[in-house]
C-alpha positions, 0 to 999 in steps of 0.5 A, a space after each residue: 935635722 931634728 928639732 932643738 929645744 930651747 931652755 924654756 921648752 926643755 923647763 916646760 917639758 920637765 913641767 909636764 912630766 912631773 905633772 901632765 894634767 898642771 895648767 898653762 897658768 901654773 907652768 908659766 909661773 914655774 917657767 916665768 912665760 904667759 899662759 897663751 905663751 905656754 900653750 904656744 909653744 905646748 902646741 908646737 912641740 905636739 905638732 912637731 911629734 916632740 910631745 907624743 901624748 899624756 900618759 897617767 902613771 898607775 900604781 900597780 902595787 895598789 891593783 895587786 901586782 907586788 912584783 916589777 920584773 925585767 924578763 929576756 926571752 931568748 927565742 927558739 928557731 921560729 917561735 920569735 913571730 909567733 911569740 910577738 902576735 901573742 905578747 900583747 895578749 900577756 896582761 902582765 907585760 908592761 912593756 916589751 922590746 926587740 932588742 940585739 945581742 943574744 936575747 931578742 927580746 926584753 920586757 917589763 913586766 908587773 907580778 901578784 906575787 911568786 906564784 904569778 911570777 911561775 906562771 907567767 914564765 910558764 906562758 913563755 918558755 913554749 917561745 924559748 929561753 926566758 930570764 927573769 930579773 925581779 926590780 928592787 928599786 927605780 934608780 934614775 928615770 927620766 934623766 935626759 931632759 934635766 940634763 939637755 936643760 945643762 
């Protein structure tokens, strides 16, 4: 069975993902419990593999990368293993999935700019067919949590 959360710690969640690095102490006033109780139940929740790890978000646009991308490869007839040995030496893929149905596989990838974008898909079309849609905005994003705290 897997774990259920109750409120409080779907509220101390939402807490860490708007901000992995705010205090017990800060959390607690935002969630109405202790510091000791926050770390408490922030300890439970690492040991019971609910709570992963702390990630920090990074502006790619500031570091050049202009361009956000969602990119299908639809791989040719033995060229699936090669291409996921080599996919994690692309240092354009943020991150990149097996997925069903006719492409096998999905990656979210950041771009300098069109000529990038060209050669990046260069780099993909020896594995198979790739198509590439460039992101315009981000509509919803962690969503899951406010709504299991309904």
């Amino acid at each position: 069975m897997k774990n259920k959360l109750d409120k409080l710690s779907v509220e101390i969640l939402l807490c860490l993902q708007e901000n992995a690095r705010a205090s017990y102490a800060d959390i607690g006033r935002k969630v109405g419990l202790t510091s000791p109780a926050v770390a408490e139940r922030i300890k439970k929740m690492e040991d019971l593999g609910i709570i992963e790890g702390y990630n920090v978000n990074i502006s790619y646009s500031q570091l050049g990368y202009q361009l956000t991308a969602m990119v299908t490869l639809r791989a040719f007839v033995g060229k699936l293993k090669p291409f996921l040995e080599h996919v994690k030496s692309f240092e354009e893929v943020r991150n990149c999935y097996r997925i069903t149905g006719n492409e096998n596989i999905i990656m979210e990838v950041v771009i300098r700019d069109q000529k990038h974008l060209e050669t990046f898909i260069d780099k993909l079309i020896v594995y198979g067919e790739a198509r590439t849609h460039i992101v315009l905005s981000n509509v919803v994003s962690n969503q899951l949590l406010t709504r299991i705290k309904k």
